[in-house]
ZALO-431533 format. One record per residue (C-alpha): residue in one letter; x, y, z. Coordinates in nm, 3 decimals, decimal comma, padded with zeros to 5 digits, m for minus. Layout:
ZALO-431533
+-------+---------+---------+---------+
: setor :       X :       Y :       Z :
+-------+---------+---------+---------+
:     A :       X :       Y :       Z :
...
+-------+---------+---------+---------+
END
This chain:
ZALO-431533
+-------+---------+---------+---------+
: setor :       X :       Y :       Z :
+-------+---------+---------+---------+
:     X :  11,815 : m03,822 :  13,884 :
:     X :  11,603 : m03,934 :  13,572 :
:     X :  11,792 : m04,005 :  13,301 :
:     X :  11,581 : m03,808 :  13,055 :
:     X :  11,593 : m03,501 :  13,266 :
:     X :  11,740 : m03,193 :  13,027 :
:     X :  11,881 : m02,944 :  13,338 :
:     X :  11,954 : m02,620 :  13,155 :
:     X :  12,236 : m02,523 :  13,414 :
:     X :  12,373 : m02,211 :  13,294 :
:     X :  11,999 : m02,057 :  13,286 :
:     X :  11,877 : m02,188 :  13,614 :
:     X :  12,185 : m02,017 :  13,783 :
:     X :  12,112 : m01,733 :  13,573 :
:     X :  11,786 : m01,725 :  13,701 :
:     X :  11,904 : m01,764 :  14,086 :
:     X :  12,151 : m01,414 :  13,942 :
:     X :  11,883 : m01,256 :  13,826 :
:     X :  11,674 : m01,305 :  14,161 :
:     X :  11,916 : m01,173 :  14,353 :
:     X :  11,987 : m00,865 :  14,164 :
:     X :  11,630 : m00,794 :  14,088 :
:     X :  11,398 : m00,922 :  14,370 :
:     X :  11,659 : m00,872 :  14,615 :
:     X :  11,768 : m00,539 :  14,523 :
:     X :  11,378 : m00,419 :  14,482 :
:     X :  11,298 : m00,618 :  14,828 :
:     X :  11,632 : m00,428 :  14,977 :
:     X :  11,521 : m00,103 :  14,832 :
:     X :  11,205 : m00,102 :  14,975 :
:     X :  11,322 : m00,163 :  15,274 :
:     X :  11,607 :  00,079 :  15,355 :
:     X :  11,480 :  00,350 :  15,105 :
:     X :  11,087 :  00,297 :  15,045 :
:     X :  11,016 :  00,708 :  14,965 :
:     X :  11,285 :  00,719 :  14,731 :
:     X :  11,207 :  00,355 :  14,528 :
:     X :  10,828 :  00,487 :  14,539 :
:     X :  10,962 :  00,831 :  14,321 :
:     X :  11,206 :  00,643 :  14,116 :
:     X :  10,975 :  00,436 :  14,025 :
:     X :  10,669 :  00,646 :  14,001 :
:     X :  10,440 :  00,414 :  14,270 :
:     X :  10,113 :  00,588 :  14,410 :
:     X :  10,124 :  00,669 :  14,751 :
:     X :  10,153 :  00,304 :  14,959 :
:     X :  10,024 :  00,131 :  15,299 :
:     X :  10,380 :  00,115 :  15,491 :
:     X :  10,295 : m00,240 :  15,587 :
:     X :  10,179 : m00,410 :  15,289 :
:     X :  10,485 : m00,218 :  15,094 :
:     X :  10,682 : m00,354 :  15,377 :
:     X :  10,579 : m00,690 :  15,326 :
:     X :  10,618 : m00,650 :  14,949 :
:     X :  10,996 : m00,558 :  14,988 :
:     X :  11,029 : m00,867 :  15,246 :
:     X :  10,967 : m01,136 :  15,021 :
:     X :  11,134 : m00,993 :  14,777 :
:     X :  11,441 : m00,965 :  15,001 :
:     X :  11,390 : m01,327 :  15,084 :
:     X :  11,348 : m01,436 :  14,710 :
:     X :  11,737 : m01,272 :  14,668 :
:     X :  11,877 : m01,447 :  14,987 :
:     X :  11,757 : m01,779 :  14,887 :
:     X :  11,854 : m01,733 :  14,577 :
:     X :  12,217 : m01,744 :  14,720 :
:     X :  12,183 : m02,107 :  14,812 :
:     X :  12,033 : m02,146 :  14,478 :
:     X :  12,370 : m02,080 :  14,364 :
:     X :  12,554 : m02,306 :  14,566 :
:     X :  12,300 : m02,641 :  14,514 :
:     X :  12,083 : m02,502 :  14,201 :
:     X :  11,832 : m02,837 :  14,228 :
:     X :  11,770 : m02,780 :  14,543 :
:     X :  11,634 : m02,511 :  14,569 :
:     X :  11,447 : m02,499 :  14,237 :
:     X :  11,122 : m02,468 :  14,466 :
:     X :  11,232 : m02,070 :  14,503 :
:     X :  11,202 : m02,051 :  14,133 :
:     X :  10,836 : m02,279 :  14,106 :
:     X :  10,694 : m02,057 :  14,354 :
:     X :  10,815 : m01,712 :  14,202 :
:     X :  10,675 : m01,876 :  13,859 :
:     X :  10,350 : m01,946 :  14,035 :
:     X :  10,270 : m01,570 :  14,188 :
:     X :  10,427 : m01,403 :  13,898 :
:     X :  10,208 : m01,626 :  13,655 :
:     X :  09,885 : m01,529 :  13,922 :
:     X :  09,964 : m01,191 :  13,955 :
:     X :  09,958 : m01,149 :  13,513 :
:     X :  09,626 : m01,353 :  13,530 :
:     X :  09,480 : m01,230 :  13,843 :
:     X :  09,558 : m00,871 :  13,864 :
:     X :  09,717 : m00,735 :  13,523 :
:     X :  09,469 : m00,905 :  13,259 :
:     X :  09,190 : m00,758 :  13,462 :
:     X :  09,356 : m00,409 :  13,464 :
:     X :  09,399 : m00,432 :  13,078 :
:     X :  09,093 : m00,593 :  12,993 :
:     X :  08,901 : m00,309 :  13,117 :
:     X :  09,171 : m00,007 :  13,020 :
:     X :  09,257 :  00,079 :  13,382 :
:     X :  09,612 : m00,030 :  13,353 :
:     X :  09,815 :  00,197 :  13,499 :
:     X :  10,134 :  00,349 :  13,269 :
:     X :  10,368 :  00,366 :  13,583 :
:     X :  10,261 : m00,030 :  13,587 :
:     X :  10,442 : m00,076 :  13,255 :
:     X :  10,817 : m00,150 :  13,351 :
:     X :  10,716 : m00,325 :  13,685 :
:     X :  10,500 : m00,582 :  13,414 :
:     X :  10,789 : m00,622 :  13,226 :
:     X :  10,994 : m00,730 :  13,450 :
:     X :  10,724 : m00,980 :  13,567 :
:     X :  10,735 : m01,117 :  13,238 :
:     X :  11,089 : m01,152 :  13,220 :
:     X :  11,121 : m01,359 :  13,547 :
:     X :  10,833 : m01,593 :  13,413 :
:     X :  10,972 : m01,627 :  13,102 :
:     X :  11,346 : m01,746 :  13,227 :
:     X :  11,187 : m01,962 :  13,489 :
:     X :  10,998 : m02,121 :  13,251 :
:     X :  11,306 : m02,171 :  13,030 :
:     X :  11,510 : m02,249 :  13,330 :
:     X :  11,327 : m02,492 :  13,555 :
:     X :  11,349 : m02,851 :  13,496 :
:     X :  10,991 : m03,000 :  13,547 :
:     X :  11,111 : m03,357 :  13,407 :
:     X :  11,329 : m03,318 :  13,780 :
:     X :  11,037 : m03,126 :  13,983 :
:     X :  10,813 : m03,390 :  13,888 :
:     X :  10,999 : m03,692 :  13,903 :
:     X :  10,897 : m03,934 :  14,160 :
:     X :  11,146 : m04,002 :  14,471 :
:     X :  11,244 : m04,288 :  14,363 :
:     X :  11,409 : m04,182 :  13,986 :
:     X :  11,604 : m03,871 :  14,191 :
:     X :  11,835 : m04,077 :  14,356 :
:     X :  11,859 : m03,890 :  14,684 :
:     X :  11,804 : m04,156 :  14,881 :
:     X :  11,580 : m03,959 :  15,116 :
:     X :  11,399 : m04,210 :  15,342 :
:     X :  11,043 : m04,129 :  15,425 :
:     X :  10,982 : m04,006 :  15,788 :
:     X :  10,758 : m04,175 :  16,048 :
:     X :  10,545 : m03,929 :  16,288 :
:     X :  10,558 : m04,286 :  16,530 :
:     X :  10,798 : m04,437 :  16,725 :
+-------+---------+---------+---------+
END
C-alpha cells in the first residue's frame, strides 16, 4: 500500500452498511414486494422487467457489499462503480428533468438518497489506493500470461 494513502476506514465500512441496508433492501423489496414498494413509494406504473432489473442490481450492490465488510479494499470497486451511475444518473437524467421543470415530486426522496450515497462514497473511497499503480499496493499480484 502507498504510504501516503489516507483510508478513512470507519466510513468506507459505513458505506458497505449503508449499501446493504439501502440498495439491498430497495433491490430486495422490489423483488419480493414490487406493487407494494411502487405505493410506498409513490412510483408511476412500471415495465415488470426493467423494475426487475432495477431491484437486481440493487440486490447485488447489498450482497457484495457483505464482502465489502469482510476485506473493505477489496472490494472498493462496488463503491467506484455505484459512485459512477449515481454521479451519471444526477447528470444524465435528473439535471435534465430540473433544467426544464419536469422533475417529478415523487422523484424527490429517491434523489436524495442518490445524493447521499455519492456524497459518502466520495468521502469514503480512497482514490490515492484506487489509483495507485501495482507496484506501490504491495499485493504481490503477478501479471498473467494468455501463453504457455
Amino acid at each position: 500500500m502507498p504510504k501516503d494513502v489516507n483510508i478513512r476506514w470507519n466510513w468506507l465500512k459505513g458505506m458497505y452498511i449503508f449499501t446493504i441496508v439501502g440498495a439491498g433492501g430497495f433491490g430486495l423489496g422490489i423483488i419480493i414486494i414490487p406493487d407494494l414498494m411502487r405505493t410506498i413509494f409513490s412510483w408511476p406504473v412500471y415495465d415488470p422487467i426493467i423494475y426487475g432489473v432495477t431491484g437486481s442490481v440493487w440486490l447485488a450492490f447489498g450482497v457484495i457489499s457483505f464482502l465489502g465488510l469482510h476485506s473493505p479494499l477489496k472490494f472498493v470497486p462496488i463503491l467506484v462503480l455505484q459512485l459512477c451511475y449515481k454521479s451519471i444518473w444526477f447528470i444524465g437524467v435528473i439535471f435534465p428533468l430540473l433544467i426544464t421543470g419536469k422533475f417529478p415530486t415523487y422523484a424527490v426522496l429517491h434523489a436524495v438518497f442518490m445524493a447521499a450515497y455519492i456524497i459518502g462514497d466520495l468521502i469514503a473511497i480512497p482514490f490515492s489506493y484506487v489509483f495507485a499503480k501495482d507496484s506501490e499496493q504491495g499485493q504481490g499480484v503477478k501479471s498473467l500470461s494468455l501463453t504457455k
